[in-house]
C-alpha positions in Angstrom: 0.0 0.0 0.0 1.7 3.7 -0.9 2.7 5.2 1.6 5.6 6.2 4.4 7.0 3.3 6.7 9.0 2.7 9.0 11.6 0.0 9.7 11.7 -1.6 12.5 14.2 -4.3 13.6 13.2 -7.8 15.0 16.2 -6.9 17.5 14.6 -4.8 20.4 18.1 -3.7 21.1 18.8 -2.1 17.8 17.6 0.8 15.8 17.8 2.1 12.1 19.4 5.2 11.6 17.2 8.4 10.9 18.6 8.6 7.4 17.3 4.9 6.6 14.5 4.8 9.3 11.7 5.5 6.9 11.0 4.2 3.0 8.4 6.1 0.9 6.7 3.6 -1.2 4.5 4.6 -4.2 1.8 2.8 -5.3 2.1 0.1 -8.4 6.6 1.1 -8.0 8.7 -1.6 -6.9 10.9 -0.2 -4.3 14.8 -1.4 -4.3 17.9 -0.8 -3.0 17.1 1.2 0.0 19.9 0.6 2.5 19.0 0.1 6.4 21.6 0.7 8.7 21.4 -0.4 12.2 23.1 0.7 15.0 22.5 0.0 18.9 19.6 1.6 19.8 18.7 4.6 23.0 17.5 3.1 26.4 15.6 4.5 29.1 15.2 2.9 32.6 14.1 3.6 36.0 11.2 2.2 38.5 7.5 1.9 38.9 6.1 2.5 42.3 3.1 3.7 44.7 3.2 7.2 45.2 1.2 7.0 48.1 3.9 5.0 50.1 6.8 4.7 47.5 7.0 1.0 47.5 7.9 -0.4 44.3 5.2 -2.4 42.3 5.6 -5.0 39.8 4.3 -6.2 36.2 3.1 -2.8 35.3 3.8 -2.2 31.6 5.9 1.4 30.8 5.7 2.4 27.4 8.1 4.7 25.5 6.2 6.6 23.0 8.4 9.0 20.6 6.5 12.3 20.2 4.9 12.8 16.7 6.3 8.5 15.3 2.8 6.5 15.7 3.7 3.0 15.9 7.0 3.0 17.0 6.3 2.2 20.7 8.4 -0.3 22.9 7.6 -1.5 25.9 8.8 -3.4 28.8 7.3 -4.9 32.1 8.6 -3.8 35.5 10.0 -6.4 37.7 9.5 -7.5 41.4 11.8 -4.5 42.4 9.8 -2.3 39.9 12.4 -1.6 37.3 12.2 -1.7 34.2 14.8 -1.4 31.4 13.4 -0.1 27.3 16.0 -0.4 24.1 16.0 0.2 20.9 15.2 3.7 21.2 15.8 6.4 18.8 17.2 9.7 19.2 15.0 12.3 20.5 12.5 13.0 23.0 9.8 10.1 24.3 6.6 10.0 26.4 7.6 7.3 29.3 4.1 6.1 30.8 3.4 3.5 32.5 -0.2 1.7 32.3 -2.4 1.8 35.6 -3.2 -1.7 37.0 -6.8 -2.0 38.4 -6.9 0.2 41.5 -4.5 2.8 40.3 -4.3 5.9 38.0 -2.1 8.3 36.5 -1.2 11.2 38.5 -3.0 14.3 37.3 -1.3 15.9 34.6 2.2 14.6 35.0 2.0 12.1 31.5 -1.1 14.3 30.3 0.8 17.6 30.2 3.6 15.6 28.2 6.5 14.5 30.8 9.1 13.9 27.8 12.4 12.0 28.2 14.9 13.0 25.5 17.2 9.5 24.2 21.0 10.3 22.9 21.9 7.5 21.4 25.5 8.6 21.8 25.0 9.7 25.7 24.4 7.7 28.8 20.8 5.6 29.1 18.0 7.6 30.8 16.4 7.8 33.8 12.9 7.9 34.1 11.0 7.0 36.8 7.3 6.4 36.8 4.8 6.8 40.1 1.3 5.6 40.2 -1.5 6.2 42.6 -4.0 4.8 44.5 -7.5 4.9 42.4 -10.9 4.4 43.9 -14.0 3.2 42.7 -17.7 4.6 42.7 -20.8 2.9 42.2 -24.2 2.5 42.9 -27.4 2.5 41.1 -29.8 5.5 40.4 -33.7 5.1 41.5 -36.6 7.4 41.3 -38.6 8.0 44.1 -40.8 4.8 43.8 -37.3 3.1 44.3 -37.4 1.9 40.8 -33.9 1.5 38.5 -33.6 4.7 36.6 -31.9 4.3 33.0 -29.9 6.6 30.9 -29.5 8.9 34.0 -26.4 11.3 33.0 -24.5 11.6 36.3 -21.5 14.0 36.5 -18.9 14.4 39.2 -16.7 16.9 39.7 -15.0 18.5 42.0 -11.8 17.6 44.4 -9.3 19.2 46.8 -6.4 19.3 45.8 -7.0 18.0 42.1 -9.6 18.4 39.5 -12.2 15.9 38.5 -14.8 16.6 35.7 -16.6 13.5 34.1 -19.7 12.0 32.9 -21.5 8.3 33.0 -24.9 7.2 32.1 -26.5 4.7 34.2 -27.3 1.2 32.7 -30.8 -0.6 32.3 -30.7 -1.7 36.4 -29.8 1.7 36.7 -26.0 0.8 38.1 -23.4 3.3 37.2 -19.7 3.1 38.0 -16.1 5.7 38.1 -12.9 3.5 37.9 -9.8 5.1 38.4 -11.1 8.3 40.7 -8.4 10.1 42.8 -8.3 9.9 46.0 -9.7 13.1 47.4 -12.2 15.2 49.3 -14.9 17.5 47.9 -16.1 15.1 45.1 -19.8 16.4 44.3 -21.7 13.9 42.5 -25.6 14.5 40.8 -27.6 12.4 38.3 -30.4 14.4 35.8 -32.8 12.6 33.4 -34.8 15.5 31.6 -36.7 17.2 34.3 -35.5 15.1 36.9 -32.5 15.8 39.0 -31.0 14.2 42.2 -29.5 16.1 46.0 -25.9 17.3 45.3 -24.0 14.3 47.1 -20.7 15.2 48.6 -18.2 12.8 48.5 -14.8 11.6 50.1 -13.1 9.0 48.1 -9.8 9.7 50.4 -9.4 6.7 52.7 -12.5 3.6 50.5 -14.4 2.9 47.7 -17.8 4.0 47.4 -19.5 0.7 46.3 -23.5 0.8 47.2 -24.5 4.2 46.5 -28.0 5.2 46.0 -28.8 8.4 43.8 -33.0 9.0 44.1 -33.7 11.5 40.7 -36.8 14.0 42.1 -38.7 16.1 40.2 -36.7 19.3 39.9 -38.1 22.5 40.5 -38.8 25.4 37.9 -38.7 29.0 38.0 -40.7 31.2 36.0 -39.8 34.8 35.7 -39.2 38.1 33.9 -35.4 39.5 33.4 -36.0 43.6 34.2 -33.8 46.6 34.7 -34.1 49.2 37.0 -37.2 51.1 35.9 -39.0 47.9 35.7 -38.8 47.2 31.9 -38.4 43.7 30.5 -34.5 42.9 29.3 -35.1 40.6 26.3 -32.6 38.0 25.0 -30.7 37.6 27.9 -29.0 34.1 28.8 -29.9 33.2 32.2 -27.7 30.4 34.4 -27.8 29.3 38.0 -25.2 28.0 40.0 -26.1 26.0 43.4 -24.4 27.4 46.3 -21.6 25.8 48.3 -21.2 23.3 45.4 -20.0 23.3 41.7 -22.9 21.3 40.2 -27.0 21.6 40.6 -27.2 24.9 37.9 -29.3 25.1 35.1 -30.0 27.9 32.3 -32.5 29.4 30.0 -32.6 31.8 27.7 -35.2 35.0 28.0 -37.2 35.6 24.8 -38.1 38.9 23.5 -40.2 40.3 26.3 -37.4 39.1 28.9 -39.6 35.7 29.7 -37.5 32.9 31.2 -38.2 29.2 32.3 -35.7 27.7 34.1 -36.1 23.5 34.9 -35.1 20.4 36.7 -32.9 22.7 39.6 -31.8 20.4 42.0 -32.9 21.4 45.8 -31.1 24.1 47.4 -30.1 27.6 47.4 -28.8 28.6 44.1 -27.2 32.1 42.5 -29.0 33.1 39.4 -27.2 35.7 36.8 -27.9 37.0 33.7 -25.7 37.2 30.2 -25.8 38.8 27.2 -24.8 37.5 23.4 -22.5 40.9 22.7 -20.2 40.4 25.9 -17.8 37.7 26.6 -18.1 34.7 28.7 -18.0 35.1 32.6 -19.0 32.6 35.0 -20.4 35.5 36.8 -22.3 36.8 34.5 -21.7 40.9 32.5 -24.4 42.5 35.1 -25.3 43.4 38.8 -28.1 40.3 38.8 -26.0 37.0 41.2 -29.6 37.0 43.2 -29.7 34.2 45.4 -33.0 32.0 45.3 -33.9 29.0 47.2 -35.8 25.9 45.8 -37.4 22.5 46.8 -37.7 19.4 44.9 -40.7 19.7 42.5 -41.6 23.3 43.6 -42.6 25.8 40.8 -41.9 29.4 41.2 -43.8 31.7 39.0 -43.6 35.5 38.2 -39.8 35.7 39.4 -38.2 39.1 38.7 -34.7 39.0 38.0 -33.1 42.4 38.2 -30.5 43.4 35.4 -28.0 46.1 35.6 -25.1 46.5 33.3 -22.0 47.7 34.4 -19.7 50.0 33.4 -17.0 49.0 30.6 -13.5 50.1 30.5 -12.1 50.4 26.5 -8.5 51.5 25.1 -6.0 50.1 22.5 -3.0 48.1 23.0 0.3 48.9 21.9 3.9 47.9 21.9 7.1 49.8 23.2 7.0 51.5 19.5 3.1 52.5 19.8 2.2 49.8 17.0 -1.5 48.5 17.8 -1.2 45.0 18.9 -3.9 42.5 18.1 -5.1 39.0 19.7 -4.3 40.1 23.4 -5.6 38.1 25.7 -7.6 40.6 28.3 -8.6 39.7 31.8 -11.0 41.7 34.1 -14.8 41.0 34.7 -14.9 39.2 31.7 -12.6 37.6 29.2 -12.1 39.7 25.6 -9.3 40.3 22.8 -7.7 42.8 21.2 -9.3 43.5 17.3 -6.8 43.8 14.5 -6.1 47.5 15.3 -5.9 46.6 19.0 -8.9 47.8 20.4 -10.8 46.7 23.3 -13.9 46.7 25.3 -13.8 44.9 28.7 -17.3 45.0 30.3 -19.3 44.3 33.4 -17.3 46.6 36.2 -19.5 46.9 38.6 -16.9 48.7 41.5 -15.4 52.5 40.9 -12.6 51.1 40.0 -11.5 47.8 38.1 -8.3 45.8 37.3 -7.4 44.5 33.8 -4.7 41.4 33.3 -3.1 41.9 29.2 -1.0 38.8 28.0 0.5 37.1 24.8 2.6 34.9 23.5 6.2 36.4 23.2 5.0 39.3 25.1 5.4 40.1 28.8 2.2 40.2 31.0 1.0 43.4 31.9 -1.5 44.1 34.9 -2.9 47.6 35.3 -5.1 48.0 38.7 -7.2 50.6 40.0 -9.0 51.9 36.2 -11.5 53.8 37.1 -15.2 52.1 35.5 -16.2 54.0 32.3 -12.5 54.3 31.1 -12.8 54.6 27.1 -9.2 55.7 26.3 -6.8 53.3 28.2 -3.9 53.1 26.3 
């Protein structure tokens, strides 16, 4: 089949060289005299073990990965001291990672973020050690409130001290649902939705044990009907509204207002939740561009009508950016209330300042970070 190949010899000690690594092949072309020349290849050793208490740990596989080669992986198995030895390496830099037995998981990321060992096939073999740790296990099974098996819940946890967790299941037919490979932590929330039904925010500790026989009861989740309004009492159309339960980082929902600032929020889980408002022209905030973050508080199947949510838009500070030379610079990345760029001229608009005075964070890439504090709300000529 045409295409680019590698060579790869039966040795595991040896290695082509880069010049005759590769052979181009071209479809209905017979390919000859291409010259492989092998030489002793790069090795990388070091030891698997537990982070949790440093004791080595056997027959875990490491694989040596070289960055941007597909398919010319080697691997070796760690022994009953944990070490492991790879060869026939080739020069340049590898992803070392070793594959988590049941019960155990990467740490969080340290082979993600691209932990690289660089191989010189003319310099000493390198070291690379590899540490694992502790996973746990949660499962259970998601009823409603007749204690019957709920299927196709979506349950998300999140969450973590210390580390960051954010994934998804769905529960099965019986309505059992499992996480493999969770880290150990504290301040693990954990909440299951089908459609309008939505379970109790459960707080979890994974820390010490597995969480095996959980129950997750779905509830019918309460609605809020409202109006978005500014001050003089007129309705705000088009406004995207989102809620946030308090004291946890899960239980929201959104809407979106229609043209006479109407709004139907559903399914919110029980519990005291921040509502805020968002509009299409300003960039993302998780709080929100205006003065809204009201608090409301809800009960399973409760529904709220003729809500008024109050909408105040801030002030916006605006400017251009420039380098030393006063040349516009464009794509800056601007931090304050909310997240914006610079255009191609290096103009701004930053809004949502809701204070007399507000900070703004500029940064990009071959640029050093600027932060300018204490610009007073309403600025329109920052330079």
């Amino acid at each position: 089949r045409e295409g680019r190949y590698a060579i790869i010899p039966d040795d595991s000690a040896l290695v082509a060289t880069a010049e005759s690594a590769f052979v181009e092949v071209v479809a209905n072309e017979a390919k000859t005299g291409h010259v492989v020349e092998l030489r002793e290849g790069g090795r990388v050793k070091g030891r698997v073990y537990d982070s949790s208490n440093r004791q080595s740990m056997a027959n875990v596989i490491v694989t040596a990965s070289p960055s941007g080669a597909a398919g010319l992986e080697r691997t070796a198995v760690s022994g009953e001291d944990g070490a492991f030895e790879i060869a026939g390496l080739g020069a340049g830099p590898y992803m070392v990672s070793p594959e988590p037995p049941k019960g155990y998981k990467r740490p969080f990321g340290s082979y993600q973020s691209g932990r690289e060992t660089p191989i010189d096939l003319d310099g000493p073999i390198a070291i690379r050690d590899c540490d694992l740790e502790p996973a746990a296990e949660i499962m259970g099974r998601v009823i409603d409130e007749a204690g019957e098996p709920v299927a196709g819940a979506r349950l998300g946890l999140g969450g973590g001290s210390g580390t960051y967790v954010g994934t998804f299941t769905e529960s099965a037919a019986d309505g059992f649902f499992q996480f493999e490979s969770m880290p150990r932590t504290t301040d693990l929330w954990l909440l299951a939705t089908k459609r309008t039904l939505i379970s109790e925010a459960h707080e979890l500790d994974t820390e010490k044990q597995h969480l095996l026989n959980l129950e997750i009861v779905l509830h019918p989740g309460a609605v809020v009907e409202g109006i978005v309004v500014d001050e003089a009492g007129k309705p705000v159309p088009n406004i995207h509204i989102r809620t946030s339960m308090m004291g946890t980082r899960t239980g929201g929902g959104a809407a979106q207002a229609d043209g006479r600032g109407a709004f139907v929020l559903e399914g919110l889980a029980k519990g005291e939740h921040l509502i805020f408002g968002q509009r299409d022209d300003v960039p993302y905030s998780i709080f929100g561009d205006s003065d809204t973050r009201q608090r409301i508080t809800v009960d399973f199947g409760e529904h709220i009508t003729d809500y008024k949510l109050l909408y105040t838009e801030g002030a916006s500070i605006s400017g251009v950016v420039v380098d030393p030379d006063g040349r516009p610079v464009p794509d800056v990345e601007i931090s304050g209330s909310t997240q914006t760029k610079s255009d191609a001229e290096g103009r701004f608009e930053c809004k949502g300042f809701f204070a007399e005075h507000g900070q703004l964070s500029f940064s990009k890439e071959g640029y050093i970070q600027q932060t300018i504090p204490q610009i007073p709300a309403g600025t329109a000529d920052l330079v």
